[in-house]
KEKE-3310 file (N, C-alpha, C; in steps of 0.2 Angstrom, whole numbers, plus 5000, padded with zeros to 4 digits):
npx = (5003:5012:5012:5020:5021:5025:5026:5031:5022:5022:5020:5027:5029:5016:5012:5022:5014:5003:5010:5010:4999:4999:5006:5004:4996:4980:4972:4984:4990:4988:4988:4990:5000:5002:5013:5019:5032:5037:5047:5055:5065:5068:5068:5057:5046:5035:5029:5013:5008:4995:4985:4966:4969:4981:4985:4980:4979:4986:4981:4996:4994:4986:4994:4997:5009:5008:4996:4996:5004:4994:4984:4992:4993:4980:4975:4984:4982:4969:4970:4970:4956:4947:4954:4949:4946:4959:4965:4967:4979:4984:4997:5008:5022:5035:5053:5067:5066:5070:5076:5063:5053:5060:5063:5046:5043:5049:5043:5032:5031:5035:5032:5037:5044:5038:5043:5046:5058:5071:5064:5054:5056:5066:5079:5084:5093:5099:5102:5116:5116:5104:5085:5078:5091:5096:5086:5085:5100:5097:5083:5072:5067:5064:5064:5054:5060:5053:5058:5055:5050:5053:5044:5038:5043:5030:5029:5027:5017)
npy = (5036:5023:5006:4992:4974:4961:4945:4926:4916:4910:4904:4909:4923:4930:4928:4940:4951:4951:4951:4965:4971:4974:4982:4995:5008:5010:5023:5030:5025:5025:5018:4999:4990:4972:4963:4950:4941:4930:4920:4917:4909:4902:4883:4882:4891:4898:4897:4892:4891:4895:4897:4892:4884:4877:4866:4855:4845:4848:4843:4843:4850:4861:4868:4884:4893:4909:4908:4903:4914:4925:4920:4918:4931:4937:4929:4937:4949:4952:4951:4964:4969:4973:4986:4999:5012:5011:5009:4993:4985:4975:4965:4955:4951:4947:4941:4944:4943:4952:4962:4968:4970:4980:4990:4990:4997:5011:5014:5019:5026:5021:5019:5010:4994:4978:4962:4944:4935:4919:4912:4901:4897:4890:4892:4900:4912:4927:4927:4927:4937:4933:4938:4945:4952:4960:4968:4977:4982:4989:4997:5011:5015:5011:4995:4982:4968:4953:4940:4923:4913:4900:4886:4881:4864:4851:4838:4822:4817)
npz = (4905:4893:4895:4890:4887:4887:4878:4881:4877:4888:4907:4915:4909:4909:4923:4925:4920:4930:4940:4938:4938:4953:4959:4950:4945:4938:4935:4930:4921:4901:4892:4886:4879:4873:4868:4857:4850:4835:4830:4816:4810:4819:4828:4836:4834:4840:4856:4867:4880:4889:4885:4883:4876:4874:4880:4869:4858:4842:4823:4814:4802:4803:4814:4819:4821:4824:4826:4840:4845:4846:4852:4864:4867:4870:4881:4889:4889:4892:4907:4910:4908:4918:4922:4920:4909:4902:4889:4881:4867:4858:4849:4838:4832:4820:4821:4829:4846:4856:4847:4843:4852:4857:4847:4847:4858:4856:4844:4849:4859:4872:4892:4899:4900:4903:4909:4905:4915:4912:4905:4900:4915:4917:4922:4935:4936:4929:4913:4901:4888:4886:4882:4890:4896:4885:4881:4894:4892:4880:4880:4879:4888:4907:4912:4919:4924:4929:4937:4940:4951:4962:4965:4979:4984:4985:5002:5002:5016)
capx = (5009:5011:5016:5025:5020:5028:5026:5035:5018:5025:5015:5032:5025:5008:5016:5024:5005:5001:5015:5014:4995:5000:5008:5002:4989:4977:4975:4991:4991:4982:4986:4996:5002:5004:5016:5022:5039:5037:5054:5054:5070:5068:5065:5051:5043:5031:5025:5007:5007:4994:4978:4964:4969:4985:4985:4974:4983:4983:4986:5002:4990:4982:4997:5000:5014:5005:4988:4996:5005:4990:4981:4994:4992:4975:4976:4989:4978:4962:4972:4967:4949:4945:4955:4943:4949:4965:4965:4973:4982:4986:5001:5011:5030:5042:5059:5071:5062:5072:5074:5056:5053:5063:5057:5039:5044:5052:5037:5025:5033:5032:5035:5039:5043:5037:5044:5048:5066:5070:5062:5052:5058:5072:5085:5082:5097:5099:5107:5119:5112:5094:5082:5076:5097:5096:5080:5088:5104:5096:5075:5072:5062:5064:5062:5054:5059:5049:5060:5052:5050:5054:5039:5039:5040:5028:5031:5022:5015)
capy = (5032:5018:5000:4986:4969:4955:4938:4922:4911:4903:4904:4918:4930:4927:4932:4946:4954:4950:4955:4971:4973:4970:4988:4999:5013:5009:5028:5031:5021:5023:5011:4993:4985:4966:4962:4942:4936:4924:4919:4912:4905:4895:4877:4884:4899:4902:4891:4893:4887:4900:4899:4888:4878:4877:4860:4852:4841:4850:4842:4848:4854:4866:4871:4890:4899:4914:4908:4904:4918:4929:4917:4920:4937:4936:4929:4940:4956:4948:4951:4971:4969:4975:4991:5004:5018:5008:5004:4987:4983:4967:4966:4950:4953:4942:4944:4944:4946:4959:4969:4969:4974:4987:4994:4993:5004:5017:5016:5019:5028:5016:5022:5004:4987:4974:4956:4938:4932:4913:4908:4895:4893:4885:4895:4906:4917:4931:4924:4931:4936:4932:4946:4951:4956:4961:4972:4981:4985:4995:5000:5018:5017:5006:4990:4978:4961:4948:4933:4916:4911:4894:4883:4874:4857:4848:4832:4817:4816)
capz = (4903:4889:4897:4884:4891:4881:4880:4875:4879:4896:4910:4919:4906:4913:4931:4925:4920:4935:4945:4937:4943:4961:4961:4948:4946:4930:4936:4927:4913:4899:4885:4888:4873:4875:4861:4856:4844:4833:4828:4809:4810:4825:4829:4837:4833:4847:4862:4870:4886:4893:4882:4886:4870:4875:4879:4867:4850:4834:4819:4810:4796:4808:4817:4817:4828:4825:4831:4845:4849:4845:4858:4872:4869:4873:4888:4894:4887:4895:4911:4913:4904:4924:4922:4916:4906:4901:4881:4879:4862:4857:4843:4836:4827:4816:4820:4835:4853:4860:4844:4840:4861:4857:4840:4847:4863:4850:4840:4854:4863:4880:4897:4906:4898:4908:4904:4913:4915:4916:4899:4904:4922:4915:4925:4940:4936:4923:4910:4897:4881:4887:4880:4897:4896:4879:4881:4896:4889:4874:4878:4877:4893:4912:4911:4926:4923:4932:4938:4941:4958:4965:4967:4986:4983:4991:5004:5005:5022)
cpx = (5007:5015:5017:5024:5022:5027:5028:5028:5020:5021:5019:5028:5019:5008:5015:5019:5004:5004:5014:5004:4995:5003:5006:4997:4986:4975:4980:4990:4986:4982:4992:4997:5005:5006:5020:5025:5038:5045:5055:5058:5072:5067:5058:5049:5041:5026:5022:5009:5000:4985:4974:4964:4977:4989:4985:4978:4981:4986:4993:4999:4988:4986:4998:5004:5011:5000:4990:5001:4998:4984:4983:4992:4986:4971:4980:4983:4972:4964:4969:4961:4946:4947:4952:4946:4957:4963:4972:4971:4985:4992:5005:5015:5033:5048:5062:5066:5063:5071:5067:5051:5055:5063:5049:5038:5046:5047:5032:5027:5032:5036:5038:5039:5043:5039:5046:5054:5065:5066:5061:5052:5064:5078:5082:5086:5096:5105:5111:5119:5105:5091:5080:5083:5097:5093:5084:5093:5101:5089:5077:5068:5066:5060:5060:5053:5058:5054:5057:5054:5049:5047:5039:5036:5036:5029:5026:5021:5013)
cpy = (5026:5012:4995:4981:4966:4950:4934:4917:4908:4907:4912:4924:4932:4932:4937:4952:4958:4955:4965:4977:4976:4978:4996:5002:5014:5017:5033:5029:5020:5021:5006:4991:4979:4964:4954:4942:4934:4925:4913:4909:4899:4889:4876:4889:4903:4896:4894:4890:4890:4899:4893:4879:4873:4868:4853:4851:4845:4846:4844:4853:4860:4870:4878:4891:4907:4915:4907:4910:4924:4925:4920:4927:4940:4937:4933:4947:4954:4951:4960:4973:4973:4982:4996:5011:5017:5006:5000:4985:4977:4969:4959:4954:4948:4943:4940:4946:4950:4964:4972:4972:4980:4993:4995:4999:5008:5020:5021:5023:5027:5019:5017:4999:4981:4966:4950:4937:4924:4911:4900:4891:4889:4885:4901:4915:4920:4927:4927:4931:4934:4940:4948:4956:4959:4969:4978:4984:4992:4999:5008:5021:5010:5000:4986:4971:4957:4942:4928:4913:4905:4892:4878:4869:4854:4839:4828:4818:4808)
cpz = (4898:4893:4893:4887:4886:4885:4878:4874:4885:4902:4916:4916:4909:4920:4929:4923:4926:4940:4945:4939:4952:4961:4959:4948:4941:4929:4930:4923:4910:4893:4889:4881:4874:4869:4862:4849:4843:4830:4822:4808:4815:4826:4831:4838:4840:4850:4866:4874:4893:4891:4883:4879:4870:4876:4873:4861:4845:4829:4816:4804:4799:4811:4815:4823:4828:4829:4837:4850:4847:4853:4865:4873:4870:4878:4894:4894:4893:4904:4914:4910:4913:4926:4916:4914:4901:4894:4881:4871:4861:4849:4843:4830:4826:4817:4828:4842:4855:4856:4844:4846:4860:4854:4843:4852:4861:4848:4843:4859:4873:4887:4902:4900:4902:4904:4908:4911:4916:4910:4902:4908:4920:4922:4928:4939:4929:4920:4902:4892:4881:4885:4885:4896:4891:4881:4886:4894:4883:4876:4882:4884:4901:4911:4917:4922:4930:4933:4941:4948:4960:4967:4972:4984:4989:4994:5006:5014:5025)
residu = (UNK:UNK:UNK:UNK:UNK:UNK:UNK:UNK:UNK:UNK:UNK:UNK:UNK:UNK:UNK:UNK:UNK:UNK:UNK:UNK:UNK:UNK:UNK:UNK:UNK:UNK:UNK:UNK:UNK:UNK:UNK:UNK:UNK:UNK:UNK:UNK:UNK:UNK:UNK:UNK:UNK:UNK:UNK:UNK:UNK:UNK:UNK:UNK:UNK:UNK:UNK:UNK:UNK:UNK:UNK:UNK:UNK:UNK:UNK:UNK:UNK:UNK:UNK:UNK:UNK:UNK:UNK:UNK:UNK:UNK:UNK:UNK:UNK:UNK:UNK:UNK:UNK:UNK:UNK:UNK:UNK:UNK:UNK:UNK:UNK:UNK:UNK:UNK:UNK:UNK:UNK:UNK:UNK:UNK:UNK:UNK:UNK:UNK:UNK:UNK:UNK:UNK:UNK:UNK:UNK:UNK:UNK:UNK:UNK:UNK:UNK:UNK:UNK:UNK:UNK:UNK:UNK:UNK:UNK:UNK:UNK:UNK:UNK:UNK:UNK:UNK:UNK:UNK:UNK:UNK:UNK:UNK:UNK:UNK:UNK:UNK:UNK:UNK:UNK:UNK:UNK:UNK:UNK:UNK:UNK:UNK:UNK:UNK:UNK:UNK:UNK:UNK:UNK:UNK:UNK:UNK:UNK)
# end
């Protein structure tokens, strides 16, 4: 089977990787495709929050949104470097995030789209018109969307 891992850079993405380790048979699957949107019309194209540069000040000169979604998807890929027999592909698209999820699952004939909800924890709830939603209405395959799980706040003592 082919699995669709997308990412926006936010560390849910990251999860949703993860999450989708925690159940699967590397067995079964024998390619993953980690695919990242940049969105050229946006305010902000594409935001790293995963890579170990993620951090770290760039000049505006130096800024790319590419390199950083080429980074997060790195980091996300990097994730089943430990599943043997499994070829991971790395891929970065221009465009709309759900369409270009959806175009790549057509292309490639994808058997799962794995994806986080809650764009950057923002919101616990599915929200309407969010591309988790988006994605599921139209993908050509089952989609597991990853929702964002409440962080226990911790109490002074």
């Amino acid at each position: 089977m082919h699995v669709l891992i997308a990412t926006d850079g936010s560390k849910q993405s990251l999860r949703a990787a993860r999450h989708l380790k925690t159940f699967a048979d590397p067995a079964k699957i024998d390619t993953i495709t980690v695919l990242a949107v940049t969105r050229p019309l946006a305010a902000l194209s594409f935001h790293d929050e995963i890579s170990p540069d993620a951090r770290r000040p760039k000049p505006m000169a130096e800024a790319s949104f590419r390199a950083e979604a080429e980074a997060a998807v790195k980091v996300v890929a990097a994730e089943f470097d430990d599943w043997e027999g499994t070829t991971v592909k790395r891929s970065v698209r221009s465009g709309t995030p759900s369409t270009e999820i959806i175009r790549a699952a057509k292309l490639a004939d994808v058997g799962l789209i794995v994806l986080a909800n809650g764009n950057r924890g923002l919101s616990e709830s599915i929200l309407i018109g969010s591309t988790a939603a988006r994605v599921q209405a139209s993908a050509p395959c089952p989609v597991l969307v990853v929702r964002p799980t409440p962080r226990p706040r911790r109490h002074k003592s």
